[in-house]
C-alpha positions as CSV (number, residue, x, y, z in Angstrom):
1,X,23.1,-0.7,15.4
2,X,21.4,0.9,12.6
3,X,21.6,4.4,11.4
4,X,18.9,6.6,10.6
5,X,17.7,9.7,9.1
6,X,14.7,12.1,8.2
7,X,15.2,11.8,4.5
8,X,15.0,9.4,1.7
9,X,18.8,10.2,0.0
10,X,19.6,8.8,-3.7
11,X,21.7,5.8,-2.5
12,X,18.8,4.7,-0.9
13,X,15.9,5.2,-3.8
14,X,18.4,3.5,-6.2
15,X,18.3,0.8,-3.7
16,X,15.2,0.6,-3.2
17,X,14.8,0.2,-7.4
18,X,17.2,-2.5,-8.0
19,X,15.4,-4.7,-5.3
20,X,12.8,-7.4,-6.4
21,X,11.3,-7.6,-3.2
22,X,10.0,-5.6,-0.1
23,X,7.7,-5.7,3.4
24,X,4.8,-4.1,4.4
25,X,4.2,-3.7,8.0
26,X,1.8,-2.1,10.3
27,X,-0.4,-2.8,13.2
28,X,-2.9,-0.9,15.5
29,X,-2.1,-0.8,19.3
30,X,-5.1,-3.1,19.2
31,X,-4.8,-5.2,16.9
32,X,-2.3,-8.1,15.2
33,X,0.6,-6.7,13.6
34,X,0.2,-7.6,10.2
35,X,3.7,-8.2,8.1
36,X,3.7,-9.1,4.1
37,X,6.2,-9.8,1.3
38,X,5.2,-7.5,-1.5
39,X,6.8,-7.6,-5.0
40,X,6.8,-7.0,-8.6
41,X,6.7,-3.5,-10.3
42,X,4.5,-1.7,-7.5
43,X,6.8,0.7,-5.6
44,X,8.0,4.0,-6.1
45,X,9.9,6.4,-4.6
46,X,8.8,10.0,-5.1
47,X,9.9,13.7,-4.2
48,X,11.3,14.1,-1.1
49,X,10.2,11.5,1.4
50,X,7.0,10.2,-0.7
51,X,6.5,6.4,-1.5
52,X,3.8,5.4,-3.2
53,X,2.8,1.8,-3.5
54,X,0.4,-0.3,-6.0
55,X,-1.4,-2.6,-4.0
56,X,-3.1,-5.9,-5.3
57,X,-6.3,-8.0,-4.7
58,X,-4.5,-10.4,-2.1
59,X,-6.3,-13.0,0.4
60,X,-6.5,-10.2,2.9
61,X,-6.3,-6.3,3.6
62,X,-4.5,-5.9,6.8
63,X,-3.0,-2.6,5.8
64,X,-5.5,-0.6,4.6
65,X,-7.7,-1.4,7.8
66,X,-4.7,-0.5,9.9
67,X,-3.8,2.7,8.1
68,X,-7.6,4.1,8.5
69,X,-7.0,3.1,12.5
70,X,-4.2,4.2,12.8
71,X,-2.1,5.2,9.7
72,X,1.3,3.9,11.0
73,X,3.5,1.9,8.4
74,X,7.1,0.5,8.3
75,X,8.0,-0.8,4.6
76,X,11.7,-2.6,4.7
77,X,14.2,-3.8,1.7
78,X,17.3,-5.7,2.1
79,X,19.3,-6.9,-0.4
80,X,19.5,-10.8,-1.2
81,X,22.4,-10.2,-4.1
82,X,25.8,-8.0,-3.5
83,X,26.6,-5.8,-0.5
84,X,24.4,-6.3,2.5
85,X,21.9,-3.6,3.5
86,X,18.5,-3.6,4.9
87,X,16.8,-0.2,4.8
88,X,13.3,0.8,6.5
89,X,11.4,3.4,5.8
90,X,9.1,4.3,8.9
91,X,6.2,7.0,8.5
92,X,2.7,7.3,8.0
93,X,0.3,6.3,5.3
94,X,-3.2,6.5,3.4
95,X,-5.3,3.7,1.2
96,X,-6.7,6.1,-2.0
97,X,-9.3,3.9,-3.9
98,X,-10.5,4.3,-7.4
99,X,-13.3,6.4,-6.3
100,X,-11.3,8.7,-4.4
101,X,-10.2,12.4,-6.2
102,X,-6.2,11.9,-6.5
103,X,-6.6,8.5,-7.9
104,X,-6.3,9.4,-11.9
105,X,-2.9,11.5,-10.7
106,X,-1.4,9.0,-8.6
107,X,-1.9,5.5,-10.4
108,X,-0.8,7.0,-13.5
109,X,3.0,6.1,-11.6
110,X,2.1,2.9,-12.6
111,X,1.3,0.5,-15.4
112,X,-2.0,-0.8,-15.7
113,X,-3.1,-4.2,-14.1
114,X,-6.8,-4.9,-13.6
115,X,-6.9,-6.3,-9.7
116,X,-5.7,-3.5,-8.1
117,X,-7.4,-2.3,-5.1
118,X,-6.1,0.5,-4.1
119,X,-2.9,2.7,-4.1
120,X,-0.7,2.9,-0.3
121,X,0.4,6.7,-0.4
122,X,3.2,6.7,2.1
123,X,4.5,10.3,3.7
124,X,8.5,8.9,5.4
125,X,9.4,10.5,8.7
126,X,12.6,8.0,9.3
127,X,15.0,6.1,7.0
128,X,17.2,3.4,8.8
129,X,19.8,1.6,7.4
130,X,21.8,-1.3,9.2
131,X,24.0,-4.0,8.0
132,X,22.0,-6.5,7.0
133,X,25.3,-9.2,7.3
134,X,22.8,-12.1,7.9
135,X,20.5,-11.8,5.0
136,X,21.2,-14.7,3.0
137,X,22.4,-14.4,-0.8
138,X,19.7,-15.7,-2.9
139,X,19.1,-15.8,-6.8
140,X,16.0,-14.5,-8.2
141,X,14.6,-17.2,-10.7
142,X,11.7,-15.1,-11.6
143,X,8.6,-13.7,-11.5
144,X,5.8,-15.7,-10.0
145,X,2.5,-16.5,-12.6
146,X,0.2,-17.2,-10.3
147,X,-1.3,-13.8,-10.0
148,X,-1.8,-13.1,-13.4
149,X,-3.6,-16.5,-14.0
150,X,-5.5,-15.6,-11.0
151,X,-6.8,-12.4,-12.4
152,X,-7.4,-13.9,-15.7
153,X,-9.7,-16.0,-14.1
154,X,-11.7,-13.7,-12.0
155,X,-11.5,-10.6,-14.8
156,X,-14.7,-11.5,-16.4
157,X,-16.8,-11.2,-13.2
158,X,-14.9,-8.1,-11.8
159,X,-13.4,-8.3,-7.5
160,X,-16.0,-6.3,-5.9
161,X,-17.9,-10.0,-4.6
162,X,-14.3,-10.7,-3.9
163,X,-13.7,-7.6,-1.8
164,X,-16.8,-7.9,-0.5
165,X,-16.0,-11.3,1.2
166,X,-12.2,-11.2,1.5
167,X,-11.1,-7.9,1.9
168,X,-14.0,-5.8,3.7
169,X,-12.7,-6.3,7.4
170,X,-8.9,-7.3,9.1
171,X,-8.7,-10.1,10.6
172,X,-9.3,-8.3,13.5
173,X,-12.6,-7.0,12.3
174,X,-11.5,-3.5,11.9
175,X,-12.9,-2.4,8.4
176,X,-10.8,-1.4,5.3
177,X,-13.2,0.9,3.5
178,X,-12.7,-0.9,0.1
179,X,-16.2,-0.5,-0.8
180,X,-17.2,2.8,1.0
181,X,-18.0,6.0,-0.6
């Protein structure tokens, strides 16, 4: 059994720092629950109980549609190298866009990379850590290249037509507001 709190303590951003690799879910009572592997330099843990996350062009947009339905989100680490631990973070988030005001403030968290889409600002009601005694060890080779090759491709002729097609609505149909004003 798992313990949790109502705040995000030190132990737990320094965890969440030193890992390579974290999962996005969230859901609408309507809809598919949506559950993705996110990774590279795109979290951060801010005051308090404030994540913010950097989110890339993907195939899909599953969270931003189910954060405008419904704004529940669950984000979990768990450690694949030294002690075990998986931590969750459970609260409620938003999808800011480049068009919206606190853009310019909050991507500057962030290095620049060109296909981003939109920002995930996270507010944390719960922290929950449990044992995590099953989680295999694994060795991190690397970072991936396909993404970068991917964008480096598509650059030229900008993700908006890509967006358009591949990101407007969930699966579901419920709409992501990528391209609204």
């Amino acid at each position: 059994m798992g313990v949790r709190y109502q705040k995000i303590g030190d132990a737990d951003r320094e965890f969440v720092k030193a890992q390579p690799l974290f999962f996005v879910a969230s859901g609408t009572a309507d809809s598919s629950i949506n559950l993705s592997p996110k990774g590279s330099d795109t979290l951060r843990v801010l005051e308090g109980n404030r994540v913010l996350w950097l989110n890339y062009t993907g195939s899909g947009n599953e969270t931003a549609a189910h954060l405008a339905a419904d704004g529940r989100i669950t984000l979990m680490f768990c450690s694949f190298a030294g002690d075990p631990l998986i931590l969750r973070f459970y609260g409620t988030a938003k999808a800011i866009h480049p068009r919206d005001e606190r853009w310019d403030e909050l991507v500057a968290h962030f290095d620049e990379f060109p296909s981003v889409r939109q920002l995930v600002d996270c507010e944390i009601t719960a922290v929950q850590r449990s044992c995590g005694f099953t989680v295999p060890l694994m060795d991190l080779q690397g970072e991936r290249h396909h993404m970068n090759d991917w964008v480096s491709k598509r650059k030229e002729q900008g993700f908006e037509s890509y967006w358009r097609k591949k990101n407007s609505l969930s699966v579901d149909g419920l709409p992501t507001h990528i391209l609204e004003d």
